[in-house]
N, C-alpha and C positions, 0 to 999 in steps of 0.2 A: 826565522822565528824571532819577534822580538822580545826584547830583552824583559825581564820580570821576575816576581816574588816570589814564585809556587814552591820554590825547591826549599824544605826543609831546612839545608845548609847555608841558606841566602839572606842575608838580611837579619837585620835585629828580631830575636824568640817574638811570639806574639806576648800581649802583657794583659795577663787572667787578671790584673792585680783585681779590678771590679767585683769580678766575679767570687772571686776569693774573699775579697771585704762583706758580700751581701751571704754566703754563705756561714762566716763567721758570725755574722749579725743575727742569725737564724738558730745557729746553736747558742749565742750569748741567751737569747731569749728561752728559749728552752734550761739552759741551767738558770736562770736569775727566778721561772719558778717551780724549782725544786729548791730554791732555799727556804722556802714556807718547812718544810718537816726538818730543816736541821736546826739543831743547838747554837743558839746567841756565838759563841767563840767561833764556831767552824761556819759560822754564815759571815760572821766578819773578814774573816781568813779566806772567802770565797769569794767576798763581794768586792775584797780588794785586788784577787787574780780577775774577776771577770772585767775588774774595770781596766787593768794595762791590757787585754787581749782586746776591747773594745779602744782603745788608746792603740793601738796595733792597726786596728781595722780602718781608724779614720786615716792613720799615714797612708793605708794601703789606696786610696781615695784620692791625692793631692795628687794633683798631674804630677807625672815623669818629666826626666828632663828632656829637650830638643834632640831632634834625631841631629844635628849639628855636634852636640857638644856629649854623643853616646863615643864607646870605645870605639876604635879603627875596626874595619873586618877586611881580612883578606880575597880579594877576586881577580878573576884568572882573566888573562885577555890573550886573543890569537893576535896579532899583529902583522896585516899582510900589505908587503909590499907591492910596489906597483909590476914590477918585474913578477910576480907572481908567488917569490917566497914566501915563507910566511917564520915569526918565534911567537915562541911563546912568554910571556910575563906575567908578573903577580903585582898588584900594588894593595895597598892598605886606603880605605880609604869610610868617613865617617855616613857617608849616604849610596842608598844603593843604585848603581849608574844607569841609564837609562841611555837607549837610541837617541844619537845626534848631540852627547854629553861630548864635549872634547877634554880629554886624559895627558895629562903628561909624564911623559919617561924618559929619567934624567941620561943624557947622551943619544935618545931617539927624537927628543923632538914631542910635538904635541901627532893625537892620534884621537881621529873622530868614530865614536862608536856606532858600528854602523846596521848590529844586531848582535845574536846570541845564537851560539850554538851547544847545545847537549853532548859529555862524550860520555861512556860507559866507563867504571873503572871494575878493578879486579881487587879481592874476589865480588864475585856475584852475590847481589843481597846489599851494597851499599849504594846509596844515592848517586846517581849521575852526576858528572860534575858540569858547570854552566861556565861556558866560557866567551866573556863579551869578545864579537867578531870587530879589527876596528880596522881605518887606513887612514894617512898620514894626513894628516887637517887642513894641510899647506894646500 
């Protein structure tokens, strides 16, 4: 199976921000006319919450940063030897690795990934977990 995004626990969250700013955008405009029927003080007092949540909304708009320079995320890798052993490892790392990525693990050496395999864990009801298959790059 190769390697990929599908699983939930994989990968950077997806990012609504868009979705969320056009939304907000939709209620800004529905309150801005209902301050037609309020009183001069409490449309002032309104007009200046609707303007930081509209000041909110354009942040929500400005690209994110590089998948480069997001937090580490931990993934799993089977690591099999040529003799037919195999361990297992975790590395932290800022993108998410892909077939034919080569990985290094400090006192293993470099290890080319050579796909992905699914295990089950326990209890039942939580996500599979995805574990990149790899072997020694040399």
């Amino acid at each position: 199976m190769p390697a990929g995004n599908d699983d939930k626990t994989m990968g950077p969250p997806p990012d609504f921000s868009k979705q969320n700013a056009d939304v907000l955008d939709r209620v800004l405009e529905a309150r801005r006319r209902e301050l037609a029927g309020v009183d001069e003080e409490e449309r002032e007092r309104s007009e200046f919450a609707l303007a930081a949540i509209e000041g909110y909304a354009a942040l929500m708009r400005e690209p994110g940063p590089a998948a480069s320079s997001r937090n580490p995320i931990r993934y799993f890798f089977k690591l099999v030897f040529p003799d037919g052993r195999w361990s297992v490892d975790e590395k932290q790392l800022s993108t998410v690795p892909h077939e034919g990525d080569v990985v290094d693990f400090p006192g293993l050496g470099e290890w080319r990934i050579e796909g992905s395999q699914r295990v089950g864990v326990k209890p039942a009801g939580k996500p599979q977990r995805e574990f990149f298959v790899c072997a020694p790059a040399a």
